[in-house]
C-alpha positions as CSV (number, residue, x, y, z in Angstrom):
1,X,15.6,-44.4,2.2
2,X,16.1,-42.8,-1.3
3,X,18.9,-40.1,-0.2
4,X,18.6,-39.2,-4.0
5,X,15.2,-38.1,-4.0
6,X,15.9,-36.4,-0.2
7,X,18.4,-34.2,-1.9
8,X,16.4,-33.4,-4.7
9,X,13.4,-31.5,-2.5
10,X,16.0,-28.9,-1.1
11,X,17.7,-29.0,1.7
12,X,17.5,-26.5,4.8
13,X,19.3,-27.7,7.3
14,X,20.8,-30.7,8.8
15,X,21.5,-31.0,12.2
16,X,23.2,-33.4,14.8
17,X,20.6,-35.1,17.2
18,X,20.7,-37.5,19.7
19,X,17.7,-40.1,19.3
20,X,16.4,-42.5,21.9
21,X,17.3,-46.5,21.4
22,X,19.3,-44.8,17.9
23,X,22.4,-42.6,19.2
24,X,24.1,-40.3,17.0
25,X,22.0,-39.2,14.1
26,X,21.0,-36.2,11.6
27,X,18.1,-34.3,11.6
28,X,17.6,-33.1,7.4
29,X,15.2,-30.9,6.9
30,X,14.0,-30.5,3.2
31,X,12.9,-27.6,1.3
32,X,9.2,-28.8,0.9
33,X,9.3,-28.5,4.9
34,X,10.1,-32.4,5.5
35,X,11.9,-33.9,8.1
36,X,14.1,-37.3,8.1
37,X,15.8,-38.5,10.9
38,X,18.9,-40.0,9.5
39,X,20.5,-43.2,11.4
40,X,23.9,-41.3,10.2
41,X,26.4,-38.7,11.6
42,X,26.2,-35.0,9.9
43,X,29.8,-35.8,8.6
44,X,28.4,-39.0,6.7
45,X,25.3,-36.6,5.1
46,X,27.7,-33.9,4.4
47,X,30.3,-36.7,2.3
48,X,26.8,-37.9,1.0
49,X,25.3,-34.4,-0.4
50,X,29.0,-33.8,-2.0
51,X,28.7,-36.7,-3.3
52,X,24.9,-35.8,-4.8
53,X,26.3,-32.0,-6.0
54,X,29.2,-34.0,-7.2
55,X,31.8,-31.5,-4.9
56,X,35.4,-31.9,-3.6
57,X,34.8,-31.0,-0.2
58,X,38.3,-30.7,0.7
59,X,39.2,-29.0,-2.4
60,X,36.1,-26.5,-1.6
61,X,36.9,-26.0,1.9
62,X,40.4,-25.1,1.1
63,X,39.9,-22.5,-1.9
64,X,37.2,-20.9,0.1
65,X,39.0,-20.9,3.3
66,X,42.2,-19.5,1.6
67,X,40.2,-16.3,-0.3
68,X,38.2,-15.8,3.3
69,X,41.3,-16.0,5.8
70,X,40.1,-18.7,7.3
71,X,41.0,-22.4,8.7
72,X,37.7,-24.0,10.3
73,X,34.3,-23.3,10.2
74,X,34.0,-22.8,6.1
75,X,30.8,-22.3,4.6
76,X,30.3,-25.1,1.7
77,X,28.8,-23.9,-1.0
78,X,27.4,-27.2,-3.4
79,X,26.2,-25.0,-6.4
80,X,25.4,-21.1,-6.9
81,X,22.1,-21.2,-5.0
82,X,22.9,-23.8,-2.0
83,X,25.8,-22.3,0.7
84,X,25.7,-24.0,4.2
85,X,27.4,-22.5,6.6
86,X,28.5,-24.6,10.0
87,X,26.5,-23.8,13.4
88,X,27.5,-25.4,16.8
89,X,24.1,-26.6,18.2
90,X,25.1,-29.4,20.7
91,X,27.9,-30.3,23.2
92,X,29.2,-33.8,22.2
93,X,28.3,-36.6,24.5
94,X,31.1,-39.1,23.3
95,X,34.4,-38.6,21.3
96,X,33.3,-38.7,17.9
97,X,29.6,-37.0,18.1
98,X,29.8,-33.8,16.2
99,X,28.7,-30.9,17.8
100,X,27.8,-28.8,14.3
101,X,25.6,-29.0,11.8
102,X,24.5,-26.9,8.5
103,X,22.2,-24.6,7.6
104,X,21.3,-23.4,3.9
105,X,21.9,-19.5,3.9
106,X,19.0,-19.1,1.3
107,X,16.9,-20.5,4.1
108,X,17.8,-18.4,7.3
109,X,15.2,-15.9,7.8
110,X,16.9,-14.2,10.8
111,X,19.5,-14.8,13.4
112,X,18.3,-13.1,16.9
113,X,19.1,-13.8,20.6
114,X,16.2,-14.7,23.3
115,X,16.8,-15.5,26.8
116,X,20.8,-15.8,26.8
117,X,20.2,-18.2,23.6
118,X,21.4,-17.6,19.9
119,X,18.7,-18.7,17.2
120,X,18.6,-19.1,13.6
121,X,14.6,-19.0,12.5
122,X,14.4,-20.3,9.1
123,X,11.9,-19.3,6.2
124,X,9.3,-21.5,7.4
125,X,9.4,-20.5,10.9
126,X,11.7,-23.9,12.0
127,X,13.9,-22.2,14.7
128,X,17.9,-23.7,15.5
129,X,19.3,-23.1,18.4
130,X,23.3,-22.9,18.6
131,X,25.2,-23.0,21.2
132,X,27.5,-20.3,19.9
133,X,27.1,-16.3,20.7
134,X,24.9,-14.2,18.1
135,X,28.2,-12.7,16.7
136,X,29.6,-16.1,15.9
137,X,26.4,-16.9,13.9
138,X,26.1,-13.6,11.8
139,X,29.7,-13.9,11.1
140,X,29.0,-17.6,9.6
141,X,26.5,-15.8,7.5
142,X,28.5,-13.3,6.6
143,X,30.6,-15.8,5.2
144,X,28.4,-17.6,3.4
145,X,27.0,-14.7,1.5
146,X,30.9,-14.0,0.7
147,X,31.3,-17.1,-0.8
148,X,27.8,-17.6,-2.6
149,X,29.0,-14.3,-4.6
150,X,32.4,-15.3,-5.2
151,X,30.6,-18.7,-6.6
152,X,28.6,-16.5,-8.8
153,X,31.6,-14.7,-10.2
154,X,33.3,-17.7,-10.3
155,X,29.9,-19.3,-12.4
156,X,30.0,-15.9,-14.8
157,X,33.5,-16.3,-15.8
158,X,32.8,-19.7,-16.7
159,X,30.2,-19.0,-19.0
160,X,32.2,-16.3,-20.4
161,X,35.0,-18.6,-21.2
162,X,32.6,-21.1,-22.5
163,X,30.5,-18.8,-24.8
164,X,33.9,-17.1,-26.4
165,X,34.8,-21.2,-27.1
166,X,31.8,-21.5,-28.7
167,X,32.4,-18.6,-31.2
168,X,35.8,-19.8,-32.2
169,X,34.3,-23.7,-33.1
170,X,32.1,-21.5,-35.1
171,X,34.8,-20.4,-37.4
172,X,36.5,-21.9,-39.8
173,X,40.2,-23.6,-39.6
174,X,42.6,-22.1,-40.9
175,X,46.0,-23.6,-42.1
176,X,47.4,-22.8,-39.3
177,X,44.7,-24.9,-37.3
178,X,45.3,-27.5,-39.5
179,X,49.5,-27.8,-39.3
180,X,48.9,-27.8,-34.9
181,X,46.6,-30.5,-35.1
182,X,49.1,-32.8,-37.1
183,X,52.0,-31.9,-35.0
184,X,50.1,-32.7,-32.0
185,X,48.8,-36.0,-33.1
186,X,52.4,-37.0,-34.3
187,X,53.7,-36.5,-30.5
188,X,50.8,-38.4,-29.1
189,X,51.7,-41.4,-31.9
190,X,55.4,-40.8,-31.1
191,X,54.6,-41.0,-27.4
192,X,53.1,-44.3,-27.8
193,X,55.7,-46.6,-29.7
């Protein structure tokens, strides 16, 4: 399977499922309303969609944990318009079977309860159910919209920094420019005798 062109349709949601004669494996739903039943855990496709968006997972989880107060659970944001946030929607049978999975905040239409159950119904009518209470999930969200705008702002200083760059290749060098250039190069030559 061509994860490349999976990842490329969008991503929804991906989920931990247990299939018959398969075990542990990922439920992916796509954007264009696909699904693919992955022969891998949800920790394998999340290492494999960071890989895609080209993110430091660790590094992500632990800048977005530190600005939200928080230690588990953080929503992963892989660029400005795709946060996932972590939902429990299984009790593990054995030791290492995941119990959460992710869903794209742009995709969660509503989060409601129904008969003693918490579930997330998604744009296109797909419904999750979790296994964790209604005021666990909307603080999830919650979350995630946190950090989707602090990605923004984060995006927006970047192209300011970037455009005011710009400006200053524009002009010309002065002397000045000139004499730090030299001096620099003549440490880097130094540096390598």
């Amino acid at each position: 399977m061509d994860m490349e062109k999976i990842f490329s349709e969008g991503i929804r949601a991906f989920i931990p499922v247990y299939l018959d004669m398969k075990g542990n494996c990922t439920l992916l739903l796509t954007g264009l309303g696909k699904e693919y039943e992955m022969e891998r855990t949800v920790k394998t496709i999340l290492n494999l969609i960071s890989q895609f968006y080209l993110v430091d997972l660790k590094a992500t989880k632990k800048y977005y944990g530190n600005l939200l107060n928080v230690k588990n659970l953080i929503p992963i944001p892989f660029n400005v318009d795709d946060v996932f946030i972590p939902v429990k929607v299984r009790k593990p049978v054995c030791k290492n079977d995941g119990s959460f999975g992710y869903v794209n905040i742009n995709y969660i239409d509503r989060v409601y309860r129904k008969e003693n159950k918490t579930l997330i119904q998604l744009t296109d009518g797909y419904i999750i159910e979790s296994l964790s209470s209604i005021d666990t999930v909307n603080k999830h969200v919650k979350n995630g919209h946190i950090v989707k705008r602090l990605v923004k702002e984060r995006e927006n200083i970047t192209v300011i920094r970037e455009s005011s760059l710009l400006n200053e290749y524009e002009k010309p060098a002065t002397k000045q420019d000139i004499a730090l250039l030299i001096n620099e190069i003549l440490k880097i030559q130094a540096n390598l005798r």
